[in-house]
C-alpha positions in Angstrom: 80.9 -41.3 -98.5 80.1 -43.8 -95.6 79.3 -42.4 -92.3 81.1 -43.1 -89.4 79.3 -45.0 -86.9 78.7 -42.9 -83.2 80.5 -44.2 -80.1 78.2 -45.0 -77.5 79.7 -43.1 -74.4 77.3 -44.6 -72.1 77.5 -48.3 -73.4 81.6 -48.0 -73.1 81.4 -46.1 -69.6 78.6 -49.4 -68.6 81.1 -51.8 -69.4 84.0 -50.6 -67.7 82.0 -50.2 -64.4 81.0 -53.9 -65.2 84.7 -55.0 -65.5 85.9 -53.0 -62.6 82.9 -54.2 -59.8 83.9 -58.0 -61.9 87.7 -57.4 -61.0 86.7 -56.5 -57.3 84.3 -59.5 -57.2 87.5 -61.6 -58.3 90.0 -59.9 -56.1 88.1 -60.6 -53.4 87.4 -64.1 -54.4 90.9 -64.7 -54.7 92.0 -63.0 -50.9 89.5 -64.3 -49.0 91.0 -68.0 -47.7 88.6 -70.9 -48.6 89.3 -72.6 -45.5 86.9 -70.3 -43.3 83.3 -71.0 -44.9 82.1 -72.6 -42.5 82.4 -69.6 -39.3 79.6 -67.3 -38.8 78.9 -64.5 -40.8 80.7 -60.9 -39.6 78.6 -58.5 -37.7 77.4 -55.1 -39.1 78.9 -52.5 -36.7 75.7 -50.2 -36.4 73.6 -53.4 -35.0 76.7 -54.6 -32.8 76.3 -50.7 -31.6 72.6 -50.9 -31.5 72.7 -54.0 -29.3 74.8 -52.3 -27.0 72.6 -49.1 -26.6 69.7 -51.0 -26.2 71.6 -53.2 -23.3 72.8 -49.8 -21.7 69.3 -48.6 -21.5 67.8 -51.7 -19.8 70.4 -51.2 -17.3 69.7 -47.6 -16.5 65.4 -48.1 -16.8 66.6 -50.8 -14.2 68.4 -48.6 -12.0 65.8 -46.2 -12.2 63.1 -47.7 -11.2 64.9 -49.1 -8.5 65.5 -45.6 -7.1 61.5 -44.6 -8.2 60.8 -47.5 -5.7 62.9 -46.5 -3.0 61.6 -42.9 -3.0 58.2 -44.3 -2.7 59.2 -45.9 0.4 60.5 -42.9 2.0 57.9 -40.7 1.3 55.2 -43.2 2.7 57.4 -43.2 5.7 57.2 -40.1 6.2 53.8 -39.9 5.7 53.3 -42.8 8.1 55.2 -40.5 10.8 53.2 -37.6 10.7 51.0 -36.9 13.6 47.8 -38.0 13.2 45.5 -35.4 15.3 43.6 -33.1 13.1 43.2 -33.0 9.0 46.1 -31.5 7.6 45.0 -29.6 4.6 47.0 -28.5 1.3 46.8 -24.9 2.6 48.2 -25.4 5.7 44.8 -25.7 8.0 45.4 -28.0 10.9 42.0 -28.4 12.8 42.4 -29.8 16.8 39.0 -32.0 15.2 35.9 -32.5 13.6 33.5 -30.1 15.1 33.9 -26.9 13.6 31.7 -23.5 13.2 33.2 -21.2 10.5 32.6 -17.0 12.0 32.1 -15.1 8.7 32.8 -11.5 9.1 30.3 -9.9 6.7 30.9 -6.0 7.3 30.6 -3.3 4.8 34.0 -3.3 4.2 34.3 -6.8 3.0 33.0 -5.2 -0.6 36.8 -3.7 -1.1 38.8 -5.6 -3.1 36.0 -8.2 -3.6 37.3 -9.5 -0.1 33.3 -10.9 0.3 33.7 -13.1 -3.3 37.2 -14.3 -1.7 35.9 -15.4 1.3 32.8 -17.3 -0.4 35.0 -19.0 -3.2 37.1 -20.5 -0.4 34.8 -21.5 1.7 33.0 -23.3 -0.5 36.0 -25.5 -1.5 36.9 -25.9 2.0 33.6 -27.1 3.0 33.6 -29.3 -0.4 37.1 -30.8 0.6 35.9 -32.2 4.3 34.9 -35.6 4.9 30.9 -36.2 5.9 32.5 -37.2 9.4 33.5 -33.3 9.7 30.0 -31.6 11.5 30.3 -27.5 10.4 27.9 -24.9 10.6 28.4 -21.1 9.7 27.7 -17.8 11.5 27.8 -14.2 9.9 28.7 -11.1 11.6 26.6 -9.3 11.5 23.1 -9.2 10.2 23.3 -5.4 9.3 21.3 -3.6 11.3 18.7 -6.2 12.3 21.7 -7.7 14.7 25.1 -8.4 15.6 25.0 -12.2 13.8 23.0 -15.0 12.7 23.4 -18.6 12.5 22.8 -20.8 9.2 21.3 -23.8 11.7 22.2 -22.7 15.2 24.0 -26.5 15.7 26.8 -28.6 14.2 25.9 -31.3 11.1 27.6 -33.7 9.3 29.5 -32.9 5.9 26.9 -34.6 4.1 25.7 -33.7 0.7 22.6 -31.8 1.2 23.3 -29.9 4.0 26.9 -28.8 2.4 24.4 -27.9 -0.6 22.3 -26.0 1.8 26.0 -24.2 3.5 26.7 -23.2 -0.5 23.0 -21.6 -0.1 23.6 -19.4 2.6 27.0 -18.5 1.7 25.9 -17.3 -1.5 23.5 -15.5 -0.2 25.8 -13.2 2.5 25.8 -9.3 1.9 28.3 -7.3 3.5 26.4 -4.7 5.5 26.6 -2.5 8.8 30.3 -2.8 11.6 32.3 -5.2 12.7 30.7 -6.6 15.9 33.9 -9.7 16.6 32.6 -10.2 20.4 29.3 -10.4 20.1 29.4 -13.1 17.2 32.4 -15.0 19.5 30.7 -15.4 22.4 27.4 -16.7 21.1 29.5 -19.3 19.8 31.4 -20.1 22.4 27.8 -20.5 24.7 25.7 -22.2 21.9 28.4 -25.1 20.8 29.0 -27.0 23.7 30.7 -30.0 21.9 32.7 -27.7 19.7 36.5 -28.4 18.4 37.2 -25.5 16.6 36.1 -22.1 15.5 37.6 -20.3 11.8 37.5 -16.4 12.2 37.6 -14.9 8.7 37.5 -11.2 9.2 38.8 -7.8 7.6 39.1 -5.4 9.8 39.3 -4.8 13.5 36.5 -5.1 16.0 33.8 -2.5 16.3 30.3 -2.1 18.1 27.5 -3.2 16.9 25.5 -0.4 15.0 28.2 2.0 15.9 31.5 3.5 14.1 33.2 3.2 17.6 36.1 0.7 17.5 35.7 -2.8 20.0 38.9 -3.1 22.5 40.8 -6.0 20.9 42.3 -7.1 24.5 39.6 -7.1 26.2 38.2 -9.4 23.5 41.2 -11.2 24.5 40.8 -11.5 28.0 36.5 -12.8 27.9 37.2 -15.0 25.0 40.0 -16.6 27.1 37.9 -16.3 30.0 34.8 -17.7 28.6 36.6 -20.8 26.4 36.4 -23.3 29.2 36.5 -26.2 26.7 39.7 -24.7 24.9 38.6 -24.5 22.0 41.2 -23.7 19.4 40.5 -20.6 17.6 41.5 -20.3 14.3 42.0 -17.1 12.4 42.0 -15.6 8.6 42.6 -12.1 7.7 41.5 -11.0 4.6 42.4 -7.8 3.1 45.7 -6.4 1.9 45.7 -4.8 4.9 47.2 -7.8 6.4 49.9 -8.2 4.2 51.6 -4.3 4.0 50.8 -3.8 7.9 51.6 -5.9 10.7 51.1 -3.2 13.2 47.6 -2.4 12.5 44.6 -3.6 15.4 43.3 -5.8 13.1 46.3 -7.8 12.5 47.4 -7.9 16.0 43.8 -9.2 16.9 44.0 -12.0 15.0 47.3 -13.2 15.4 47.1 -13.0 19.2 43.8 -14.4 19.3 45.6 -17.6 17.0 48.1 -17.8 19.4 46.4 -17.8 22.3 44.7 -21.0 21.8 46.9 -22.8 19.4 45.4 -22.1 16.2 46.5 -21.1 12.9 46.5 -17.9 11.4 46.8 -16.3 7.8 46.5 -13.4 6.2 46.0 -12.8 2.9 
């Protein structure tokens, strides 16, 4: 008996899927008018879209440089506008000019808190961030027991790069030791810096005698400092210490910030 011969399913199922994209070939063919092969071809909607995104976004990188521009120009306007008398630094120190001796309290009680690491950390980028026209020098208060302060070079140089190298020197090498003696350290600077601009008070505490536990008057401070600054001097002061942050009542506080405003300088606490 002769075997039937197999269908091939997939040879049949080819064919027909021949014949029917044939039919739509020819359907299409036949619809189409003949008349029109000569226009341009259609365009594909996803690059007529793309083409329009990409002309939207020229537009708006247009527009928005245009207002990048015109915020430049304000802001160097107002830049332009600012007053121009002292260096007006990130941190909001505005020196009355360029002649300026830096008043270091270095009593025992700058070790809390590693107040004496804070103070040497920003003085050294202070110093680091003035100009060589800017002429500094730094005094410490006070030389433990040996006396009330000392001067690193007992004048005012330039902001050059040796001598801030020999600043960073002496800085590093402060020790908190012994009182608080504020006046004496004061008013050997305000008799030994004739040509001076400003002075930066950076203390924690309040004024004491020197080699003694007994505390310094704070307005009588006051009234010789004001008495003795004949050259008006601005006097600028830092308080370091949480002290000045929880307490505004507190002498040391009140010295400070008086002391500030009395001569139109700027004070912080910190």
């Amino acid at each position: 008996m002769k075997k039937r011969r197999e269908i091939n399913v997939f040879s049949i199922s080819f064919l027909d899927l021949l014949s029917g994209a044939l039919g739509a070939v020819i359907i299409l063919y036949v619809a189409l008018p003949k008349n029109k092969t000569s226009e341009s071809p259609l365009i594909d909607p996803v690059q007529e879209m793309i083409q329009k995104d990409l002309v939207l976004t020229q537009t708006e990188l247009t527009k928005a440089r245009d207002e990048i521009n015109s915020l430049k120009e304000k802001v160097i306007k107002q830049e332009s506008s600012k007053p121009s008398s002292g260096r007006n630094f990130d941190v909001g120190f505005r020196f009355k000019g360029k002649n300026i001796v830096f008043v270091i309290d270095t009593s025992y009680s700058m070790t809390e808190e590693d107040r004496m690491g804070q103070v040497k950390a920003g003085l050294k980028m202070l110093l680091t961030s003035l100009p060589s026209d800017y002429q500094v020098d730094v005094v410490q208060f006070p030389l433990g027991e040996r006396a009330p302060f000392r001067s690193m070079w007992g004048n005012t140089r330039k902001t050059l790069n040796a001598n801030k190298q020999d600043a960073f020197d002496f800085i590093y090498g402060l020790k908190p030791e012994g009182g608080t003696p504020t006046r004496e350290a004061l008013l050997f600077v305000l008799r030994n810096y004739s040509d001076l601009s400003d002075i930066v008070l950076l203390s924690d505490g309040a004024p004491s005698l020197h080699n003694s536990n007994k505390k310094d008057d704070i307005y009588d401070i006051l009234r010789v400092v004001r008495n003795k600054n004949t050259n008006k001097i601005q006097i600028n002061t830092i308080g370091v210490g949480s002290d000045f942050t929880r307490d505004k009542a507190n002498d040391q506080y009140v010295f400070l910030s008086l002391m500030a405003e009395e001569t139109g300088g700027f004070f912080v606490g910190f």
